[in-house]
C-alpha positions, 0 to 999 in steps of 0.5 A: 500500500502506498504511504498517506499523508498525516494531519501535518503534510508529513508521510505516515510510515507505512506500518503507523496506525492512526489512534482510533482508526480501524485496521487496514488489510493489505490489497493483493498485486493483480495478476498480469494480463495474458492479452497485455503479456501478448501485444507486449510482445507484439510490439516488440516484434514489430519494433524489432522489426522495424529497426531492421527495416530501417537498417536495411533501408540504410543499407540500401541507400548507402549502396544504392549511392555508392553504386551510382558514384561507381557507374559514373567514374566508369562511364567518365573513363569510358567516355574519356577512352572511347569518345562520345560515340561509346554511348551509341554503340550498344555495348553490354552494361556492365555487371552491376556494382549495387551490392547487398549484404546477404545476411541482412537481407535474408534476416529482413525477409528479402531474397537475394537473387544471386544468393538464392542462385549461388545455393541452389547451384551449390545444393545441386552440385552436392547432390550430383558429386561422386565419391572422390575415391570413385572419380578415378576419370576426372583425376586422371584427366587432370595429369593427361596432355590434351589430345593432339587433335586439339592442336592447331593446325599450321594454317591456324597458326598462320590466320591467328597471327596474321589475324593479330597484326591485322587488329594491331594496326586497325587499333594504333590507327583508330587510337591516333584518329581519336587523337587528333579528333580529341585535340582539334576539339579542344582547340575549335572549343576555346571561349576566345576562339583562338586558331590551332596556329595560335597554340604553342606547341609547348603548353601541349607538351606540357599536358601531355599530348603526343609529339604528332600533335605538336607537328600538326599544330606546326604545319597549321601555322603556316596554312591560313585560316579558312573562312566560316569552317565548323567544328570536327564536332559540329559536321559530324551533328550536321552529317547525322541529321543528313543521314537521317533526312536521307534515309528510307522511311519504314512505317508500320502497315495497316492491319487490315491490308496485311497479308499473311501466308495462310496456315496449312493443314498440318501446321492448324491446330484439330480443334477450334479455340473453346474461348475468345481471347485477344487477337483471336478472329473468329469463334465458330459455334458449335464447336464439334458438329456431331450427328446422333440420329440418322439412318442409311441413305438419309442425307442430314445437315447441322448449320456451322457459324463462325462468328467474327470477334475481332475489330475488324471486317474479315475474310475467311475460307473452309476447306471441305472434309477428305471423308466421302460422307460428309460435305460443306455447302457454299459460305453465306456471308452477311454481305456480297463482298466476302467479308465479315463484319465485326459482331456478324458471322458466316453460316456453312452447312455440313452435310452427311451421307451415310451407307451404314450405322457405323461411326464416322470421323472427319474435319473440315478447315477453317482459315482466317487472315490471322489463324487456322484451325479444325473443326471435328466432325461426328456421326456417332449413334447412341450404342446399343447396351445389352445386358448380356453376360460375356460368358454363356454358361449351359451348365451340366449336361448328360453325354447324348442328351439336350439342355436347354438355358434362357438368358433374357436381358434389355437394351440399356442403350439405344435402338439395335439390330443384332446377328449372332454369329459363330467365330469360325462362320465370321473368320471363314466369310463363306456366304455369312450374310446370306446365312445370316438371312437365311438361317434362324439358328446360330449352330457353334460346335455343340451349341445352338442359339437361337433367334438368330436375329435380334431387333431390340429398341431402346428399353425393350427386353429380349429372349435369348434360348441356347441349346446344348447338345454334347456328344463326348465327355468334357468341357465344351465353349465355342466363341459367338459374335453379337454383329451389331447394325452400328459396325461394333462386333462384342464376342461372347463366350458359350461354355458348357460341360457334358458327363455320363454316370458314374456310380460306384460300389462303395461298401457291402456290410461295412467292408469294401468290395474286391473290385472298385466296379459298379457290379459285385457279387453278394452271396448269402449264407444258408439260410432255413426256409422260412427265414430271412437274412439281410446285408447293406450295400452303400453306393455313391453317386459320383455324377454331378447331376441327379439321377433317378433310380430303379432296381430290377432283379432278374432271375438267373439260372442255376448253371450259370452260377458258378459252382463255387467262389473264392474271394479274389477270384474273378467276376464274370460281367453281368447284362441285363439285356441277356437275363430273364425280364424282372420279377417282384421283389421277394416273391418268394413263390415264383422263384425270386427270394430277394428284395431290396429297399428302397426299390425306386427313388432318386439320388442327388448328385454327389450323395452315398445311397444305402440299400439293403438286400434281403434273403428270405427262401421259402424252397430247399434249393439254390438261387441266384438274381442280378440285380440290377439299377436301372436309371431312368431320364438319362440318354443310352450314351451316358448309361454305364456299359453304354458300347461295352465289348462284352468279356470279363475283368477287362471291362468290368469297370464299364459295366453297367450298375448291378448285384450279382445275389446267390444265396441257398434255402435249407431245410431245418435237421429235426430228430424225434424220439420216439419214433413211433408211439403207441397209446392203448384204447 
């Protein structure tokens, strides 16, 4: 707190208390403003600041001054060396004398050009330098003697010297020259105009001219001074104002007459200019003539104006398309002289002619009395866009059998006539367009699609229908063209894959066969008449398509069984076509004591089956059955043992699917005891 004055003028101590009054407490300092804290230091940045740019700004005077001081004495010895003419010649200015310093002007903020250059070259050079153990080339060229081919020749030699004696004595003459003309311009220059006779030799001695000097001025004595002669320096202001009277004059010309070669073909740029800018003449609109919509055999046209954007009136020429189908009408200009007037414009007609739906390309020539330039044309109709896969997939067919696939899609894009077309048909050229006409069917390999001939309009639908007929097993594709009415070809690829059935033998009660085959032989164990034994046989279908099943059992007859059979021995390869017809499963009367379930059904494809076979005899005797699956909705080419020569182990894995069943019904060994019993009345 600060010290108060007291009743009689005199500051009260600070920690003195008046009687009677209360006591004070003491005020906090408050805490510093951060915003005073920050102008603060802005305020001394910018003094700071500014003191360097006041330095600079010395500096720069101070220099500046110092440079033009320099530049003045070099001019005043030059002028002095080489006279007043120095000054018209034309010479190169000399390298500057303004020098900054770098450091203070890069502190100030400033660039200094020749700084800036001296680090980036020196930066570059860094960068671009090798090792110094690896420049082995420049230290050796360093220690080598240049090449004799350096060497001048001893014509060189000879020109070279003549050449110096030749610029020695032109100097020394044009030195004396100078001489004389510096000494009579000082005495024709005298305020008292006092004749070079009049001079004594020896005051020039005194200031240093030459002694041929003072010779002339001795031979000038004795001539009499002629009657109103100029100055050295005043005939030659009249001879240039002579020169200058007599010269030629060279105005500039008038624009508007000026000619200029006119711009060739090549040189034009393809496209017109898209703005107007400065000393651009004409603008032409629209700037690609492009023809969407037309028809074989119409002729169409699209108006071209090339509007005059220059001050002034202009001429031009177009020269026509090279292309057969398109061409230009006669130039309408505003006026019957030819020319076109600022704000007006020319109006040209382009015609076209087409023989197809194709695309066409071409440009006519537009030249100006200043410039040149294309303009493009275009005949392009909106392409047909069908939505069509690239590939064609049939998917999986059976060996000598038919599949039929829809692809049903719409046209995205504009109207388009299509024709389907084989890759072979279109590289042979054989009468194809006659055949197209001709035929409804597109036939490729394996593959037919039909129509032939599609006609789809903008946003219509279409219906395409592919037929897959294979005759081998395997992966089929073929390659069709879709020939559009607009000239563009897009191919299509049709795939598909063709299989037969293949089912095999998988296990019989758990153990598997001796032989991986579709056929296996199952006997049964003697069985009781009257009884019944049962064994599960599991087949997988290893066809990629489902396939529907039935079991026919087909009597055979007691000697065609083989008495006996050992395990390992051969199995003989069962037809159904050389047995019995069928019989019902497990009547047992009739002779068939075997069944098996289920007897009918389908089987997906890639899916394990189980069958059980049952044996139930009601006769003492032997029997045997082929049992044998018949598939059913599938083509004779894709059956197993389709085409088959009939043997033994040999074709036992083409044989057809089947069981070959044998099982004996014995009668049950009973004992009675008594065997007669008598019973009294």
């Amino acid at each position: 707190a600060a010290p108060t004055l007291a009743a009689g003028g005199e500051a009260a101590e600070p920690g003195a208390e008046e009687p009677g009054a209360e006591e004070s407490v003491a005020e906090p300092e408050p805490e510093p403003d951060a915003y005073d804290i920050e102008i603060q230091h802005i305020e001394s940045r910018l003094q700071s600041q500014l003191a360097h740019s006041r330095r600079l700004t010395e500096h720069l005077l101070t220099e500046a001054r110092r440079a033009r001081e320099i530049d003045a004495s070099v001019l005043q010895a030059a002028e002095f060396a080489h006279g007043t003419v120095f000054k018209k010649l034309g010479l190169p200015v000399h390298v500057s004398n303004f020098k900054v310093d770098p450091v203070l002007a890069k502190n100030t903020g400033l660039l200094h050009a020749h700084e800036l250059l001296r680090e980036v070259q020196q930066t570059r050079a860094e960068a671009m330098c090798e090792p110094d153990d690896m420049d082995l080339a420049a230290r050796e060229s360093s220690v080598r003697p240049l090449p004799h081919y350096l060497d001048p020749t001893a014509n060189q030699r000879v020109r070279s010297e003549t050449s110096k004696a030749k610029r020695a004595a032109l100097v020394s003459s044009v030195r004396g020259m100078r001489e004389l003309r510096q000494t009579r311009e000082l005495f024709d220059g005298t305020a008292d105009g006092a004749s070079l006779s009049q001079v004594d030799p020896a005051s020039l001695a005194a200031t240093g001219q030459a002694e041929a000097t003072a010779t002339l001025i001795v031979a000038e004595r004795a001539r009499k001074p002629a009657a109103g002669t100029m100055s050295i320096m005043q005939r030659e202001l009249e001879e240039d104002v002579m020169r200058r009277m007599q010269a030629p004059l060279n105005f500039l010309r008038n624009p508007r007459y000026q000619r200029k070669q006119f711009m060739s073909a090549a040189e034009a740029p393809i496209l017109p200019p898209k703005h107007v800018h400065t000393g651009m003449s004409f603008h032409c609109q629209p700037q690609v003539v492009l023809f969407t919509d037309y028809q074989i055999g119409g002729c169409y046209e699209i108006p071209l104006e090339l509007h005059n954007v220059g001050p002034l009136s202009r001429r031009l020429r177009i020269l026509p398309p090279a292309s057969a189908y398109f061409s230009i009408s006669l130039v309408q200009y505003p006026g019957d002289d030819g020319f076109v007037a600022p704000g007006l414009h020319a109006r040209v007609l382009i015609r076209f002619a087409p023989d197809s739906l194709g695309d066409y390309d071409g440009f006519i020539l537009v030249q100006t009395e200043t410039d040149s330039f294309g303009v493009p044309l275009k005949a392009a109709r909106q392409p047909p866009s069908l939505s069509l896969q690239d590939v064609f997939d049939a998917g999986w067919c059976f060996v000598g059998g038919s599949k039929h696939v829809s692809a049903a899609g719409t046209n995205e894009g504009g109207d388009g006539k299509f024709a389907i077309v084989a890759r072979s048909d279109w590289d042979a050229d054989d009468g194809i367009a006659k055949r197209v006409a001709r035929e409804t069917e597109c036939v490729a390999n394996d593959f037919v699609i039909a129509p032939r001939l599609l006609d789809v309009p903008a946003g219509a639908s279409y219906d395409l229908g592919l037929t897959y007929a294979p005759t081998t097993v395997g992966e089929h594709a073929a390659e069709v063209l879709l020939v559009c009415d607009n000239c563009h070809v897009r191919p299509v690829r049709v795939v598909g894959q063709a299989c037969v059935v293949d089912m095999l033998l998988e296990s019989v009660d758990g153990s598997a066969p001796p032989f991986f085959s579709p056929q296996t032989p199952l006997s049964f164990p003697e069985t009781t008449v009257g009884g019944s034994r049962i064994s599960v046989v599991r087949y997988s279908n290893r066809t990629p398509l489902p396939i529907k099943f039935r079991w026919n059992l087909h009597k055979v007859a007691r000697e065609l069984m083989p008495p006996t059979r050992m395990a390992g021995d051969s199995v003989l390869v069962w037809d159904s076509a050389d047995c019995e017809p069928p019989m019902e499963h497990g009547d047992g009367a009739a002779g068939m004591p075997f069944s098996i379930e289920p007897s009918s059904g389908a089987l997906p494809a890639g899916t394990v089956a189980e069958f059980t076979v049952t044996f139930a005899p009601q006769l003492r005797a032997l029997h045997g059955c082929y049992a044998h699956l018949a598939i059913s909705g599938v083509p004779d080419e894709a059956l197993p043992g389709y085409g088959r020569a009939k043997g033994a182990l040999a074709a036992l894995t083409d044989a057809e699917v089947g069981i070959q069943i044998e099982g004996r019904g014995t009668s049950l060994p009973l004992d009675v005891s008594p065997r007669a019993l008598v019973v009294p009345a």
